[in-house]
C-alpha positions in Angstrom: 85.1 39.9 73.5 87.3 36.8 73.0 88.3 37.8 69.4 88.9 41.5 70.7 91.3 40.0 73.3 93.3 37.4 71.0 93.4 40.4 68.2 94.8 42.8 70.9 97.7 39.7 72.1 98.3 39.6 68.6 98.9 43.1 68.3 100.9 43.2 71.1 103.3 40.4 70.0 104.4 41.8 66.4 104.2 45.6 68.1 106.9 44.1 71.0 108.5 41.9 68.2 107.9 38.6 69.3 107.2 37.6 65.7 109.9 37.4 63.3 109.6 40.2 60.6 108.8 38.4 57.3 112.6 40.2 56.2 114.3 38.2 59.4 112.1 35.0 58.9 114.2 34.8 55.4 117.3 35.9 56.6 117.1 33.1 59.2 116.1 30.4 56.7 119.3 31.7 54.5 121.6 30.8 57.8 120.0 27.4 57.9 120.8 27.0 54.2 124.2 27.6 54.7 124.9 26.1 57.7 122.9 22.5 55.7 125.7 23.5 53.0 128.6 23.7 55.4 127.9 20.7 56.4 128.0 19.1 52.8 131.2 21.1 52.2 132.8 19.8 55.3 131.6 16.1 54.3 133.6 16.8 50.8 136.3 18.2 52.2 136.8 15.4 54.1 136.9 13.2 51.3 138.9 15.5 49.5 142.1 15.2 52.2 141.6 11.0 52.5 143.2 10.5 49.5 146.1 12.8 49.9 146.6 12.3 53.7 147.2 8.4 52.6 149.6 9.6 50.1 151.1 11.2 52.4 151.4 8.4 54.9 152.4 6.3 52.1 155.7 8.3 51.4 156.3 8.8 54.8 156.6 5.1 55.2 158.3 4.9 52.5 160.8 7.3 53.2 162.0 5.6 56.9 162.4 2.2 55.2 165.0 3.3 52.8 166.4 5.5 55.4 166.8 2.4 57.9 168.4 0.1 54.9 170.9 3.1 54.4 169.3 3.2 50.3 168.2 6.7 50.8 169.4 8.9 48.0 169.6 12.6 47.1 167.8 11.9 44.2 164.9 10.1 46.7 165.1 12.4 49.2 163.9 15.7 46.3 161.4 13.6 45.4 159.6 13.2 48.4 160.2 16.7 49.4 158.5 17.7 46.0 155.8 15.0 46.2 154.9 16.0 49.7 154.8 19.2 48.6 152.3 19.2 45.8 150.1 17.2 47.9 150.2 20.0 50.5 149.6 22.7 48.4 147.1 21.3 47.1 145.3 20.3 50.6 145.5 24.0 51.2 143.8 25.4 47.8 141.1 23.3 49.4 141.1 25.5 52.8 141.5 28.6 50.5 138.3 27.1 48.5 136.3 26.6 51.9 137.1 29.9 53.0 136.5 32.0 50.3 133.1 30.3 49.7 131.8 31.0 53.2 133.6 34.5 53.6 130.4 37.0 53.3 129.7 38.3 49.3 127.4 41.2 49.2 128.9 43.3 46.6 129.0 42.0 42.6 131.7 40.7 40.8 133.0 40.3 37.4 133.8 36.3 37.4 133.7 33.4 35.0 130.4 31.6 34.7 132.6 28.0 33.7 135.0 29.2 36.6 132.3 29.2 38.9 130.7 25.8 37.8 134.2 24.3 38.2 134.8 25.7 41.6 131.7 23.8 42.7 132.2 20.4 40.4 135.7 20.2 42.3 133.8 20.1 46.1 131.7 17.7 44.9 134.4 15.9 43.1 135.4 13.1 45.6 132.0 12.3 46.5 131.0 11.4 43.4 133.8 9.3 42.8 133.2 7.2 45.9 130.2 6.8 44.5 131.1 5.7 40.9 129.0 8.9 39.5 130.3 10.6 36.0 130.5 14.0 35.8 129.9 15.2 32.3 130.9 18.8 31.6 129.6 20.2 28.1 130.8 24.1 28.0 133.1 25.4 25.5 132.0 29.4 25.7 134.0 31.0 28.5 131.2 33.5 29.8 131.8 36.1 32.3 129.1 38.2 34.7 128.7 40.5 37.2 126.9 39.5 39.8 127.5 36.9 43.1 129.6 34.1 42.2 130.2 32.5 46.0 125.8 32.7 45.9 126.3 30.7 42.6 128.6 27.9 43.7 126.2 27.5 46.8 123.4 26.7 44.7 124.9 24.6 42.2 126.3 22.7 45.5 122.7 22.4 46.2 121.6 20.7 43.1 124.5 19.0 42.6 124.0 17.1 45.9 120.3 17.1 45.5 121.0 14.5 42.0 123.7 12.7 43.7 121.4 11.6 46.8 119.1 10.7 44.1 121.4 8.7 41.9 122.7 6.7 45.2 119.5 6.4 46.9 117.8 4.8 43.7 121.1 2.9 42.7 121.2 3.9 39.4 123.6 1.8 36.9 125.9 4.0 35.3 124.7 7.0 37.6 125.6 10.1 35.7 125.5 14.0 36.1 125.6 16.0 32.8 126.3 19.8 32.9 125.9 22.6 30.0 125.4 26.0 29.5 123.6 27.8 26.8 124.0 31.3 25.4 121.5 33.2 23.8 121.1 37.1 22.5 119.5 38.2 26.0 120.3 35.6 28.7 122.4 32.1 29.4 121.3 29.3 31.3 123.1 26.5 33.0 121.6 23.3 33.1 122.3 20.3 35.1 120.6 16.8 33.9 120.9 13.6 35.7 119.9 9.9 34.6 118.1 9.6 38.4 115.2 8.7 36.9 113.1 11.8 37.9 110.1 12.9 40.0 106.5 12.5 40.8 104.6 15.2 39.7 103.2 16.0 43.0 106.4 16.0 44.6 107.6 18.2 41.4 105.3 20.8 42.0 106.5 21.5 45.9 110.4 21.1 45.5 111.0 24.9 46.2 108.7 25.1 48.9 110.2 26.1 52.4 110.8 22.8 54.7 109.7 20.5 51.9 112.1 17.6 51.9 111.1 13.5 50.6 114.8 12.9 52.8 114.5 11.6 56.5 114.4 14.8 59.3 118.2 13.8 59.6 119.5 14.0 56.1 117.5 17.3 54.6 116.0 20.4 56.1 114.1 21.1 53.3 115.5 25.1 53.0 118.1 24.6 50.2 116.1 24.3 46.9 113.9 26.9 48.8 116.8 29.3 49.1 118.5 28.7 46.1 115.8 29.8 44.2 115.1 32.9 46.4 119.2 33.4 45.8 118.6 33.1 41.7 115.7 34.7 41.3 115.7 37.5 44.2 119.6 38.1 44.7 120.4 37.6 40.7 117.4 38.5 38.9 117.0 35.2 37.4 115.2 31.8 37.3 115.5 28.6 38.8 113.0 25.1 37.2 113.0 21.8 37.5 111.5 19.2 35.0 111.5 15.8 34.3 113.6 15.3 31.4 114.4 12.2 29.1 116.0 9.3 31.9 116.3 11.8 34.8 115.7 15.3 36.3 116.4 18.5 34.4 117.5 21.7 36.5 118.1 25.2 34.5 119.6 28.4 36.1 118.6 30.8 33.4 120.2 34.5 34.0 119.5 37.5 32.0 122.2 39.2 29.6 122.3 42.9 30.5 125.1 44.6 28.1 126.5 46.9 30.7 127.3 43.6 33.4 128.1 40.5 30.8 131.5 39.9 28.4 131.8 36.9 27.0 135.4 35.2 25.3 135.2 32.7 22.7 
């Protein structure tokens, strides 16, 4: 009689949708994803403006202490105004950047596989710099695809992140990211290798499981190796690994060629 009772509350619950459907459980996990990445992004954005913002502070400065000694020339004044300038345009690209990343991509594109992996090594850029980490770019063929690029950037973001919390946390010497891409008659793959030293094999085996994380409860969710392999392999028809590799980790996107979606330019 007890079974038949917790059966029939059961029943009741997923008839009355109480229970997530397994469709919105995902969809739900693929907010938190992106909301983990907004944060990142809003963390490298952040570092991204320091720079120019003192720049611009600088000239600023700079500019009222000639004017007040009356040495303020034409020739000065240009300057600033085309200094200032660049500095601004270039603080916007990085609003256009944020914006077009996060504006909603549900329809394929024809885009630049090197384009893409630039887009996200220039979020990333600043952070790595503060933290003395090399990025090491190794990709000559321009190859081009037609499929999601902003679902791309996201989860090279991801692993890009993933290796530099692993490089800082382990304060590596000479911490270093390297980045390639290999084409072959029916596929390419982009891999990204860092010198963090690796993983343990148990932990290896469970990095792409849903709210699996070795971070504290404030620095990782768990959801974004999760979710960019559900991206690659569900959304893009590809595959995402791991595997310990020579001094560090070895990560390899690996999408297949289809003739009537993929160019490629020398």
């Amino acid at each position: 009689m007890q079974y038949q009772i917790e059966r029939f509350y059961a029943m009741s619950l997923k008839k009355y949708r109480l229970y997530p459907s397994k469709e919105e459980e995902q969809e739900m996990m693929k907010q938190q994803a992106k909301m983990a990445a907004m944060g990142e992004m809003i963390g490298n954005i952040a570092h991204q403006w320091r720079q120019p913002l003192n720049a611009l502070s600088a000239l600023n400065v700079g500019l009222g202490i000639k004017f007040k000694r009356g040495k303020l020339t034409e020739e000065e004044m240009n300057l600033f105004k085309e200094k200032s300038n660049d500095i601004i345009q270039n603080m916007s690209a990085t609003i256009d950047d944020f914006k077009n990343f996060y504006k909603p991509n549900k329809v394929k594109e024809l885009f630049s596989v090197n384009q893409a992996i630039e887009g996200a090594i220039r979020f990333v850029t600043d952070s790595y710099i503060e933290h003395k980490i090399e990025i090491i770019y190794c990709v000559s063929i321009d190859i081009e695809i037609n499929s999601y690029r902003n679902e791309l950037i996201q989860v090279l973001l991801n692993i890009f992140n993933n290796s530099k919390d692993a490089l800082v946390e382990r304060s590596i010497t000479h911490p270093k990211v390297i980045i390639s891409t290999l084409l072959s008659a029916d596929e390419v793959s982009i891999m990204i290798q860092d010198n963090g030293g690796g993983v343990d094999s148990e932990i290896l085996e469970r990095i792409f499981e849903p709210y699996f994380t070795t971070k504290f409860q404030s620095q990782g969710t768990g959801i974004g190796l999760y979710m960019s392999k559900m991206i690659i392999e569900k959304s893009m028809k590809g595959s995402l690994m791991s595997k310990n590799f020579e001094e560090g980790l070895l990560t390899t996107i690996t999408l297949k060629r289809d003739t009537t979606d993929w160019a490629y330019n020398i």
